[in-house]
C-alpha positions as CSV (number, residue, x, y, z in Angstrom):
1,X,-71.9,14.1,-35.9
2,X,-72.0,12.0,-38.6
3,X,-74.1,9.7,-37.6
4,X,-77.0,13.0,-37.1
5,X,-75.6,13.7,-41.1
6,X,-76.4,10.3,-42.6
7,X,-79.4,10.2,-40.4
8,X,-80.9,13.3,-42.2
9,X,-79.7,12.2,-45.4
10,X,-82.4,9.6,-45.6
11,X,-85.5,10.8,-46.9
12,X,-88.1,11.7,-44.8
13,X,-90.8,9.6,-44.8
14,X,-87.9,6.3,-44.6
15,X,-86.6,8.2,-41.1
16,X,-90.3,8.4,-40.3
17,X,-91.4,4.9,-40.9
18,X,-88.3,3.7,-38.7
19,X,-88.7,6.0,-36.1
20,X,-92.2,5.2,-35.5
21,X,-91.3,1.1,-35.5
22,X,-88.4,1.4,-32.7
23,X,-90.4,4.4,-30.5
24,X,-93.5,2.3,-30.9
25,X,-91.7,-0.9,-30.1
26,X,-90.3,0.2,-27.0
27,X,-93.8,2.2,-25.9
28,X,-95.2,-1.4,-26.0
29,X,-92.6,-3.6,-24.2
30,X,-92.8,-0.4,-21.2
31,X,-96.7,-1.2,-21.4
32,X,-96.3,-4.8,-21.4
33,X,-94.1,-4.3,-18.3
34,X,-97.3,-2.7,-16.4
35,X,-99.1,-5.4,-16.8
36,X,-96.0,-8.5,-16.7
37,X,-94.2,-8.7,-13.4
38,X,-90.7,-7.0,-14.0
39,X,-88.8,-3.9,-13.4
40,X,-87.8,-1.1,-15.7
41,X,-91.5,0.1,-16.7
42,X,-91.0,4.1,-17.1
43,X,-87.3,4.1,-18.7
44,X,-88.8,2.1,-21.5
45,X,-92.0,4.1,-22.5
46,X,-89.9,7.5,-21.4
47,X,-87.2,6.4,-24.9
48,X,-90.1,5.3,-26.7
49,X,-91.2,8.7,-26.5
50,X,-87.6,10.2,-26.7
51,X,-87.0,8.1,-30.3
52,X,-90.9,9.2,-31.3
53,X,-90.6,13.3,-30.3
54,X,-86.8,12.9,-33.0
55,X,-89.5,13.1,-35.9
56,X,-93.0,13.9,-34.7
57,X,-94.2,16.6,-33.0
58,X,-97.1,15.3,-31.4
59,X,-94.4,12.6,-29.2
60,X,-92.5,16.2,-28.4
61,X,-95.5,17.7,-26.4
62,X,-96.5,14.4,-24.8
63,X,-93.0,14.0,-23.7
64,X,-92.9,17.5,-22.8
65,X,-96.1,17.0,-20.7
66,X,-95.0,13.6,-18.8
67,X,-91.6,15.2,-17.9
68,X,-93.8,18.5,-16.2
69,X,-95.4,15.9,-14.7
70,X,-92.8,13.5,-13.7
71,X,-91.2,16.3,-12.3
72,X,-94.8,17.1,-10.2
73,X,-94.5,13.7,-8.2
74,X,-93.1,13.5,-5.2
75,X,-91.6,9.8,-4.5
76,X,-91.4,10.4,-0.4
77,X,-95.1,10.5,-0.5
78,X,-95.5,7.3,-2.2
79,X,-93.3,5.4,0.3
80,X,-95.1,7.3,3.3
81,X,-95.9,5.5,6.4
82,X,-99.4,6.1,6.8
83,X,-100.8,6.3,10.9
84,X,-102.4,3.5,12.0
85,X,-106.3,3.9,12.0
86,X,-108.0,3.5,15.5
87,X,-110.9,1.0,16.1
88,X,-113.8,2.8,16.4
């Protein structure tokens, strides 16, 4: 709890300008990790919007709106076997 305390106890705009470097800092290495080989993608860009939607309300509905969606996929289908396709 004190840690929340002195974290409100810096002015505003200070807690927004840091904010915005770490969340954005972490959105970036999880989109660098799309495109690089390596694991971990999602858990990066999902605390990059976590530390964003502390101070901005426009990172709380986008994180609101990827967990809705998140929650909508279904990971069995996406390791499906799919039939094998007949020669025609």
């Amino acid at each position: 709890m004190e840690i929340r305390k002195a974290w409100k106890g810096v002015p505003k705009p200070v807690r927004q300008v840091i904010t915005l470097v770490v969340g954005g800092t972490l959105l970036i290495i999880g989109g660098l990790l799309i495109v690089l080989p390596g694991p971990f993608t999602l858990p990066f860009v999902f605390a990059g919007l976590l530390v964003l939607a502390g101070e901005f309300v426009w990172a709380q509905r986008f994180l609101e709106r990827a967990r809705t969606e998140a929650r909508k996929a279904d990971p069995r289908k996406l390791f499906k076997k799919k039939p094998p396709r007949e020669n025609s």
